[in-house]
C-alpha positions as a printed Julia matrix, in Angstrom:
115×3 Matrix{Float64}:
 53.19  135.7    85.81
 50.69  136.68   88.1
 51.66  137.27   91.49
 55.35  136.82   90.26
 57.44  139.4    91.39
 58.72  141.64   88.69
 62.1   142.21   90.18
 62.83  138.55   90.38
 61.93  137.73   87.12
 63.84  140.22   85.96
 67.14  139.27   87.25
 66.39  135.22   86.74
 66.01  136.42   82.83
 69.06  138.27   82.72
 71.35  135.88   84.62
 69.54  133.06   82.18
 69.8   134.81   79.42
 72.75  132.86   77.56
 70.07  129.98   77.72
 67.31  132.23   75.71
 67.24  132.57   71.73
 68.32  135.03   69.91
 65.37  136.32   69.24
 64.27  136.52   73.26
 67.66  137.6    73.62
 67.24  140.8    71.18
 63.5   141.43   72.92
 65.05  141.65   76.5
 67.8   143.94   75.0
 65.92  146.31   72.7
 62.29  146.52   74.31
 63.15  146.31   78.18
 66.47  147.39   77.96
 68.07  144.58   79.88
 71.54  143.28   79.5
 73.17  140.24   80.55
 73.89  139.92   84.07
 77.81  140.6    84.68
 79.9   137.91   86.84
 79.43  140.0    89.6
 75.76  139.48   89.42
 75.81  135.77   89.13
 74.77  133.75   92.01
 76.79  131.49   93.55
 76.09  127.66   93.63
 75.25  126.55   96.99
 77.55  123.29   97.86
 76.31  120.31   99.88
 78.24  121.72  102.77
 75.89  124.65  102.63
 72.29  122.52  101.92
 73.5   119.96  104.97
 74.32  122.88  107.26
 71.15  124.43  106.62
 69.08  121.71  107.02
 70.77  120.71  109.92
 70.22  124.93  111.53
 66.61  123.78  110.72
 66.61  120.68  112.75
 68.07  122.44  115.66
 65.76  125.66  115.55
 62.89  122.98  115.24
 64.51  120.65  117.8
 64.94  123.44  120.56
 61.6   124.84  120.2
 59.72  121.16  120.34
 61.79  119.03  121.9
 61.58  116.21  118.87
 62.3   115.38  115.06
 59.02  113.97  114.65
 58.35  116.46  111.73
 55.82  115.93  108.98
 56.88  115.53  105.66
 55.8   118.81  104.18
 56.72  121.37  106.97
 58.45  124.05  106.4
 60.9   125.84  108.76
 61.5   129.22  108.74
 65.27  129.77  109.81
 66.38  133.54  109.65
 64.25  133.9   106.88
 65.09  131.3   104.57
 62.45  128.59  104.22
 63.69  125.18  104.86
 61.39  122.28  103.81
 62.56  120.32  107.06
 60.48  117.81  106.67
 61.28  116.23  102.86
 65.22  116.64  104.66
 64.58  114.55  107.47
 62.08  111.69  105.56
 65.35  111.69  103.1
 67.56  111.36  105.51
 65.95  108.59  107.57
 65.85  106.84  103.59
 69.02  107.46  103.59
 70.66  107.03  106.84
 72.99  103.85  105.74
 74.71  106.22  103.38
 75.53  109.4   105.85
 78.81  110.08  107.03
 79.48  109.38  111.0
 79.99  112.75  111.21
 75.99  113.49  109.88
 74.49  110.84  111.75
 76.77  111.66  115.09
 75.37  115.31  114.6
 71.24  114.19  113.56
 71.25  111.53  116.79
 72.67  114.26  119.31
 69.21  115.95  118.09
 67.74  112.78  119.12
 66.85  111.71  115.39
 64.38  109.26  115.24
 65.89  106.19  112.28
């Protein structure tokens, strides 16, 4: 855990915690004092809609400031934030560009998306 924020591991181990054993379970409880994380606490599962529309805030941040897709594959794009890894999206995307929706491939050429 070094360098690991204590916070964060904190909260991942009691929003987990229904995948620990008992005995981890009784440790977090009795010697750090943590409980289960309550249904308000849980996070919310991010849908496709809301990895595509991401990505594709990414793209256009990226786009506007170079004037090109031409991204390697392991940048990263900071968009208000919240790290992107643009370029794995677009290399995937170009792999995959038989399977998009007209919609998604309408929206990735207007960016001038290089297949």
């Amino acid at each position: 855990m070094p360098g690991e924020d204590l916070g964060t591991w904190t909260m991942a181990q009691r929003v987990g915690c229904d995948v620990l054993t008992p005995a981890q379970q009784w440790m977090l409880d009795s010697v750090l004092g943590l409980e289960p994380a309550g249904e308000a606490e849980q996070p919310s599962a991010r849908t496709q809609a809301d990895r595509w529309a991401g990505h594709l805030a990414a793209a256009r941040q990226f786009h506007a400031r170079e004037g090109h897709l031409n991204v390697p594959r392991k940048h990263v794009e900071d968009v208000g934030g919240v790290p992107v890894k643009l370029g794995g999206f677009l290399d995937n995307t170009r792999r995959r560009a038989a399977k998009l929706t007209l919609e998604r491939h309408a929206e990735l050429d207007a960016l001038g998306m290089r297949w």
